[in-house]
Residue frames relative to the residue before (quaternion, step in Angstrom):
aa qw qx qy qz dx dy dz
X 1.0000 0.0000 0.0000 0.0000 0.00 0.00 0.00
X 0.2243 -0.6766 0.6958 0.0890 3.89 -0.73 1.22
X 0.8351 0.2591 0.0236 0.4847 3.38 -1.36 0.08
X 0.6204 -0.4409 0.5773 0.2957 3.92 -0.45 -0.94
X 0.6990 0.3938 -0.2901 0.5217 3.08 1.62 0.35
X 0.4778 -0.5711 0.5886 0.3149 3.28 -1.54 0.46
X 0.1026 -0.8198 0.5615 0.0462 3.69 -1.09 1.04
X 0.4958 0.6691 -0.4707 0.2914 3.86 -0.13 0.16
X 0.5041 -0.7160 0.4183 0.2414 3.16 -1.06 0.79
X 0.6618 -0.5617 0.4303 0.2475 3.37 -1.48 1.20
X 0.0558 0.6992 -0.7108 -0.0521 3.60 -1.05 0.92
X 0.4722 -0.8055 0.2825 0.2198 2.84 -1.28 1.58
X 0.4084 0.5668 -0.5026 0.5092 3.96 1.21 0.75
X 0.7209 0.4838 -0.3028 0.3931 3.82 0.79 -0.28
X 0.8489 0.0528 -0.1099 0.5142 3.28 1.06 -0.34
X 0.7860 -0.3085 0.3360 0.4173 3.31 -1.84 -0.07
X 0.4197 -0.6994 0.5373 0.2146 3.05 -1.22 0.89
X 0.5592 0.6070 -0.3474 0.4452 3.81 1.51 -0.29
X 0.3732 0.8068 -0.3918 0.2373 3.50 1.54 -0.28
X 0.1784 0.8092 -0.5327 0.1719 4.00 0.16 0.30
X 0.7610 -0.2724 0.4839 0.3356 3.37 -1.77 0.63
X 0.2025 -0.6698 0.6967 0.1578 3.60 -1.39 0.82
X 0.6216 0.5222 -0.2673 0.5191 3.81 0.98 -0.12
X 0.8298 0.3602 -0.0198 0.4257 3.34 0.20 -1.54
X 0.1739 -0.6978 0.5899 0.3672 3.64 1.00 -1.40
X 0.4331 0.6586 -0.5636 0.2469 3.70 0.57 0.12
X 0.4663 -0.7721 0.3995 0.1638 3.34 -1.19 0.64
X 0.4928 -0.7002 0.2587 0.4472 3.45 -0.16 0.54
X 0.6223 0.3951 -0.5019 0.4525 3.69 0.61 0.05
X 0.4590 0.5794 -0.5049 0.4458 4.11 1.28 0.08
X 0.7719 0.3174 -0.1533 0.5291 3.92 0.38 -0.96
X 0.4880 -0.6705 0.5073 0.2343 3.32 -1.55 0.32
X 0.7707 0.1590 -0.1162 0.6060 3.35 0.57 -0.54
X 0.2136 -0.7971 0.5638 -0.0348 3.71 -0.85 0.99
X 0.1106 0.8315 -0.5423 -0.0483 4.18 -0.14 1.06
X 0.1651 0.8670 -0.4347 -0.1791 2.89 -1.10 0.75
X 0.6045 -0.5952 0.4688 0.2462 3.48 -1.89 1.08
X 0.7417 -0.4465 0.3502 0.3576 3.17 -1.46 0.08
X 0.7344 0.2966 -0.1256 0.5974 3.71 1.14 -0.34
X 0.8930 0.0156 0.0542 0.4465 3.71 1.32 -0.19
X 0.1726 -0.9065 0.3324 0.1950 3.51 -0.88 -0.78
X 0.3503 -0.8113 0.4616 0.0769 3.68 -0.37 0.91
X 0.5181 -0.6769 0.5069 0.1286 3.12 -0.86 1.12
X 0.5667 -0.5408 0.4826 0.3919 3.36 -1.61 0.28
X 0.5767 0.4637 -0.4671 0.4839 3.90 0.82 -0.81
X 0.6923 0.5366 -0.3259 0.3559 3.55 0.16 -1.16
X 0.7298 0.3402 -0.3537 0.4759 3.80 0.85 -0.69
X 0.4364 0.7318 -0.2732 0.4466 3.27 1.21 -0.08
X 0.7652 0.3320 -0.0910 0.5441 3.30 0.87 -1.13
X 0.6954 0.4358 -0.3567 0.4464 3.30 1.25 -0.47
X 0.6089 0.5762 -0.3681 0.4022 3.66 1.44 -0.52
X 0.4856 0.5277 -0.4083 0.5648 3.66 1.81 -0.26
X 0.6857 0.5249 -0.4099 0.2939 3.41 0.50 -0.72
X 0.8052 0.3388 -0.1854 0.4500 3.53 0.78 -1.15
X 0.3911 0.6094 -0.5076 0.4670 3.68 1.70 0.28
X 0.7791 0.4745 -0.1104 0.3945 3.50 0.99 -1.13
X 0.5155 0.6173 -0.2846 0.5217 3.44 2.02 0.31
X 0.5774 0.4919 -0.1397 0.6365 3.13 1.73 -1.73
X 0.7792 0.2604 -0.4215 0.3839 3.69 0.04 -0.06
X 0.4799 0.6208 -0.3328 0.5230 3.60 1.28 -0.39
X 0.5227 0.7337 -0.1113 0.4196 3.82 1.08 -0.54
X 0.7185 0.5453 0.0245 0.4310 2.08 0.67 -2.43
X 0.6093 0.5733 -0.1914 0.5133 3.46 0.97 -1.79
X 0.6895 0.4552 -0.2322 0.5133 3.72 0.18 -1.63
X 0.8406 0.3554 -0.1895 0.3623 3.52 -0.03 -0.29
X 0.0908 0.7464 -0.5299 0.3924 3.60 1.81 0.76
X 0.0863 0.6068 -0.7359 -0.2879 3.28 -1.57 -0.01
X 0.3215 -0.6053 0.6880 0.2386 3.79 -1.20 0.63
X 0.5661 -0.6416 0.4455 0.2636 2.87 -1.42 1.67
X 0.2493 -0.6696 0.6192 0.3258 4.19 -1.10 0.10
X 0.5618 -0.5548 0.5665 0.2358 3.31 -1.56 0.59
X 0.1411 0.8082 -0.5691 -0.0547 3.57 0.16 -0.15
X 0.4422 -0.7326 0.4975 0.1421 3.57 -0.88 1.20
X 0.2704 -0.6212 0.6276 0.3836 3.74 -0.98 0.04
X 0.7258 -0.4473 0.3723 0.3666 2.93 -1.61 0.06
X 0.5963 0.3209 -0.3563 0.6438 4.16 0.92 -0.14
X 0.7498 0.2522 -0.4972 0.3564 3.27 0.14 0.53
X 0.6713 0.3652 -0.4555 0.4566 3.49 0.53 -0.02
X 0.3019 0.6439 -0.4711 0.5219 3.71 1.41 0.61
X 0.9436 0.2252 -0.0583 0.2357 3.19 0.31 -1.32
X 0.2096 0.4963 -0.4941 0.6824 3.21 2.43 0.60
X 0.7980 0.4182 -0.4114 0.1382 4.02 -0.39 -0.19
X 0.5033 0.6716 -0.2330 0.4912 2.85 2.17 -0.70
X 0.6937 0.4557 -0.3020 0.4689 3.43 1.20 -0.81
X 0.6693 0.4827 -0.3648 0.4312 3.84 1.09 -0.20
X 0.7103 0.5178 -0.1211 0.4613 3.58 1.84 -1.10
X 0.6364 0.3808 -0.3375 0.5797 3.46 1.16 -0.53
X 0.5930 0.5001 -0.3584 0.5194 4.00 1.00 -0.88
X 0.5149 0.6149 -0.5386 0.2581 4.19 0.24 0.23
């Protein structure tokens, strides 16, 4: 058991033939590998697509959540950016 779920592929004397994808609607003789959850089941394409999805959430994140270094001035320098706006009027 992975996760809380039962994993192993569907043989087609063992189950329903109405078995299908809870995402996708693929049937189970459409996909290769067939999990199912306590209320359903998800295909290999489908976990596939969802592990691209949240690789592509976490790096998007990832991006948003940079800090950019600040310049911070000393005190003679931000003196002397003022002299150059106050003496130059």
């Amino acid at each position: 058991m992975i996760l809380g779920l039962d994993v192993f592929k569907y043989k087609k004397d063992k189950v329903k033939k109405d078995t299908s994808c809870s995402f996708c609607g693929k049937g189970r003789d459409d996909v290769e590998l067939l999990i199912a959850g306590v209320t359903g089941h998800i295909c290999n394409n489908c976990i596939t697509q969802a592990h691209n999805i949240i690789q592509e959430e976490e790096m998007n994140s990832r991006e948003q959540s940079t800090v950019h270094p600040v310049n911070i001035l000393k005190p003679m320098e931000i003196m002397d950016k003022l002299d150059e706006y106050v003496i130059g009027q």
